[in-house]
Every structure is written in structure tokens, then in C-alpha cells.
C-alpha positions in Angstrom: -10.7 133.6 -46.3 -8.0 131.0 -45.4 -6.6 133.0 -43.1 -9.3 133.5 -41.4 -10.8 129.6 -41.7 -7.7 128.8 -40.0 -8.5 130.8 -36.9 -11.5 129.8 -36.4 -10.9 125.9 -36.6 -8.5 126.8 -34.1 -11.0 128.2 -31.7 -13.7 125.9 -32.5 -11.9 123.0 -31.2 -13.6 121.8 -28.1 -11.4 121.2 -25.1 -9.7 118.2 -25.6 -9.8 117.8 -28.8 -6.8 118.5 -30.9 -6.6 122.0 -32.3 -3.8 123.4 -34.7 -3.0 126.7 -34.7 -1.4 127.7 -37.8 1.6 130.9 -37.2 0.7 133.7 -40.0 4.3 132.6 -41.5 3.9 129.2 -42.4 -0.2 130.0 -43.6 1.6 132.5 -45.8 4.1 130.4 -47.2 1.6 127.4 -47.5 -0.6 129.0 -48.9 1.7 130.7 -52.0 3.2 127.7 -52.7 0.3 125.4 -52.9 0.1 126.3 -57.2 3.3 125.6 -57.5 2.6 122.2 -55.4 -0.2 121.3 -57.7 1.8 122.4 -61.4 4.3 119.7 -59.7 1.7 117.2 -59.4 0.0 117.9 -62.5 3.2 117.1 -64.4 3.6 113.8 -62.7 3.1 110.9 -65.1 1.8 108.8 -62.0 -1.1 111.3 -61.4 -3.7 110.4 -63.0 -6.7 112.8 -61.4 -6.5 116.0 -60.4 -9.5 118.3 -58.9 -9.3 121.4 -57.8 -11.8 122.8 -54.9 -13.2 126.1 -53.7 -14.8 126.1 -49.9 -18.6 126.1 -52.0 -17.9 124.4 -55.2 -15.6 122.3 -57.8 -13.2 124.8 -59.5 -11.3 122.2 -61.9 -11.5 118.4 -62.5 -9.1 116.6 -65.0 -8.0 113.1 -65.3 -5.8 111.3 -68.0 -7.1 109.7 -70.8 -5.8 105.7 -71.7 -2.9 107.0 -73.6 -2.0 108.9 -70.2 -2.6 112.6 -71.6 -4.7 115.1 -69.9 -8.3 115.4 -71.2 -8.0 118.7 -70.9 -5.6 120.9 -70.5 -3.3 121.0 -67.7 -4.7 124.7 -66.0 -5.2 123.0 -62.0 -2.5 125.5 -61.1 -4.0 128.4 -62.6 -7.4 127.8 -61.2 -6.4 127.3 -57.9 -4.3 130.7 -57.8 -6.9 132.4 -59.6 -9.1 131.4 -56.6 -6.7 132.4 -54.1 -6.6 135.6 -55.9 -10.7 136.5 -57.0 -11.8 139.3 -55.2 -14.7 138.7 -53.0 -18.3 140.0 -54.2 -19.4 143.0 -51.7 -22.2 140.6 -50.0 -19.4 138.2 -49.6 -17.1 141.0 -47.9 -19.8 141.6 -45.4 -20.0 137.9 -44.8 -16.6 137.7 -43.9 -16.7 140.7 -41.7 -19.3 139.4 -39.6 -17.4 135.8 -39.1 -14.5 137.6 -38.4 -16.0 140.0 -35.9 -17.6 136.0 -34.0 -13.7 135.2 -34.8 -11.6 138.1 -33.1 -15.0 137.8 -30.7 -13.9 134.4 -29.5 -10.1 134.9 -29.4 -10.6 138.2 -27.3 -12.6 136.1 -24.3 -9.8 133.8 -24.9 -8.1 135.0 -21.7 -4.3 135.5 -23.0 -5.2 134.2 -26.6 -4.6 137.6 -27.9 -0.8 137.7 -27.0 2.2 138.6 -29.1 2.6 135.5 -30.8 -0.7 135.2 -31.9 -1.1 139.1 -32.7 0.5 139.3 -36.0 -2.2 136.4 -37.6 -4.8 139.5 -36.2 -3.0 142.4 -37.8 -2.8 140.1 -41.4 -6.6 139.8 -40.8 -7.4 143.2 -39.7 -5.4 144.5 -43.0 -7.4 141.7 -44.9 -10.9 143.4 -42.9 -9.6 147.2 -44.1 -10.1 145.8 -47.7 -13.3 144.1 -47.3 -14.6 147.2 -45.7 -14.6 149.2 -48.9 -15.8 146.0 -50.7 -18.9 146.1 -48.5 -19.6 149.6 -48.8 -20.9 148.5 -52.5 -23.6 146.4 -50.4 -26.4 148.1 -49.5 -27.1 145.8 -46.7 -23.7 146.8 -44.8 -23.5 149.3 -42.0 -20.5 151.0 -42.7 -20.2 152.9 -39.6 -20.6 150.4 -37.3 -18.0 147.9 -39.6 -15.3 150.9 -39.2 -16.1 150.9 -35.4 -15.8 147.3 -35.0 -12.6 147.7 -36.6 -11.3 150.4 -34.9 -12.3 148.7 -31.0 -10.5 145.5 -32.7 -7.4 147.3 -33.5 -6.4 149.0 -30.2 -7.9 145.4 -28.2 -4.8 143.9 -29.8 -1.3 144.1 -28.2 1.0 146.3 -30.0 4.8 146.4 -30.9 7.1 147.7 -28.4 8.1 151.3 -28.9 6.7 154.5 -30.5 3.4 152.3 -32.0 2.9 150.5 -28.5 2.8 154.2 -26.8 0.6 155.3 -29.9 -1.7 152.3 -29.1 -2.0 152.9 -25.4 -3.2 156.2 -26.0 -5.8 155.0 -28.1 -7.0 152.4 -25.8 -7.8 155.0 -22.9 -9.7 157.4 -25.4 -12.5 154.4 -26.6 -14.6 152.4 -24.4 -13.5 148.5 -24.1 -14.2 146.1 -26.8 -17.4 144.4 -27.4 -17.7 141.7 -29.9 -20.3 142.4 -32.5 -23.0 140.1 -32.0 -22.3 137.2 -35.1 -24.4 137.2 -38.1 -25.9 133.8 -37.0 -26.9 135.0 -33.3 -29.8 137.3 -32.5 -29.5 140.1 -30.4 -26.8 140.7 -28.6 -25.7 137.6 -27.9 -21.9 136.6 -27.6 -20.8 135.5 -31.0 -20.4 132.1 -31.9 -17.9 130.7 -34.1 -18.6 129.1 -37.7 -22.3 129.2 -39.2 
């Protein structure tokens, strides 16, 4: 989900405005570390709140007493790597499938978005869509064979390595027809996907 959040606050960023684009490598690295961050700052004496948020809800909240202990016990860490870690609920798999299809949607009209530096972020996120593709197929709502379609045009719209797999991936291109964004969850019809909800 973070990786996927942080595209799209890329894209969504009007002209003008200031937009971040995040390389795969330092999300990655972020975004293990950030536990050990918080166990750091949980032991602090100087802290004296910590909370701990998901994107929908309050995971953890603790603040110290007037003797300067915890009131509860020190577990910020914990509940913010368990959250980084909690596998998504098949409804919420096909959720993130559909922002992700408005997602690669956006950065393939992008005209050169879709480049090598920005490729490996994609193939992270169309490894992460794999996954949540057999999630999904526990919700009956999901159309499976269109999700595995959408993922296949995805993967052969994105530039590939040099050498053996860039050969593989040229082939592949001239045996489908071009890529067409999935209409976004929010949109009706056909229309071209949006980004966020």
C-alpha cells in the first residue's frame, strides 16, 4: 500500500506544485527501518506520547504517566511492523488493484514517465499486484480474468532490462494489443482513470 500511495501522490500533484517522487530504494529502506525508528523513540526519556497510525484508523496510542513510565507497555514498534506486515482482506486486494490499474493508468499517459528509472518502483508493484491477485480471487466480486489481463498488458507496457528479458519482452509486446488503462473503480464507463478516490 505504501508503495503504491507514494506513486500516486506523485502523479496527483498538479503542475506546479511540488511533487516527490520517492526511488523504490530509499521507500524500501524507509520503510523497514521506520520500527526500528519508533523502538528508538519509544525508549527516549524525553518522549512522552507516542501514537501509532494506519491510513483508516489509530493502531497504538501510549503516553507516560507522572512518574515518566509508559502506561502501557512499550509495543509502538511492534504495531507498526505488524501493520506493515497484515495481509490485506481479499475485498481490500481488489481495492488496491483497481487504484493501481488508475495508478499505472496515469504514469502510462505520462509521456516518458514510464522510463528506466522509474521502471523498477512498477515491477516492485506489479510483483506486489501478482500477490493481491490470488488474494482477490477469494472475493466473489473480482473478475479474475480481466485482473490477470490487466496485468499482463501492464507488464509488457513497461520497459524492460537490456538483454535476453528486453528481447523476451519485445516479443511479447507485438503478440498483445497496446495497453488500455482499466477504467478506475471511481469512474463509470470507460472513462480514463483518475487517480486517488
Amino acid at each position: 500500500m505504501s508503495r503504491l500511495a507514494a506513486e500516486e501522490r506523485f502523479l496527483r500533484a498538479r503542475r506546479g506544485e511540488v511533487g516527490r517522487w520517492t526511488p523504490p530504494e530509499a521507500h524500501e529502506t524507509a520503510l523497514t527501518g521506520s520500527p526500528e525508528v519508533v523502538a528508538a523513540l519509544e525508549a527516549l526519556p524525553a518522549v512522552a506520547r507516542i501514537q501509532v497510525y494506519a491510513r483508516d484508523r489509530r493502531l497504538y496510542d501510549n503516553h507516560r504517566a507522572q512518574a515518566g513510565a509508559w502506561e502501557h507497555e512499550a509495543r509502538a514498534a511492534e504495531m507498526l511492523r505488524g501493520e506493515q506486515t497484515r495481509q490485506l482482506a481479499p475485498a481490500e486486494a481488489v481495492g488496491w488493484l483497481a487504484d493501481y490499474g488508475a495508478v499505472f493508468g496515469a504514469a502510462h499517459a505520462r509521456r516518458g514517465y514510464l522510463s528506466p528509472r522509474t521502471a523498477p518502483a512498477y515491477r516492485r508493484l506489479q510483483d506486489d499486484a501478482a500477490r493481491l491477485i490470488e488474494l482477490a480471487a477469494d472475493d466473489p466480486t473480482a473478475d479474475l480474468r480481466a485482473l490477470e489481463e490487466q496485468q499482463a498488458h501492464r507488464r509488457v507496457a513497461l520497459p524492460e532490462p537490456p538483454g535476453i528479458v528486453g528481447r523476451i519482452g519485445q516479443t511479447l509486446r507485438r503478440s498483445l494489443p497496446p495497453y488500455r488503462p482499466a477504467p478506475s473503480r471511481d469512474a463509470p464507463g470507460n472513462e480514463a482513470p483518475s487517480i486517488g478516490r
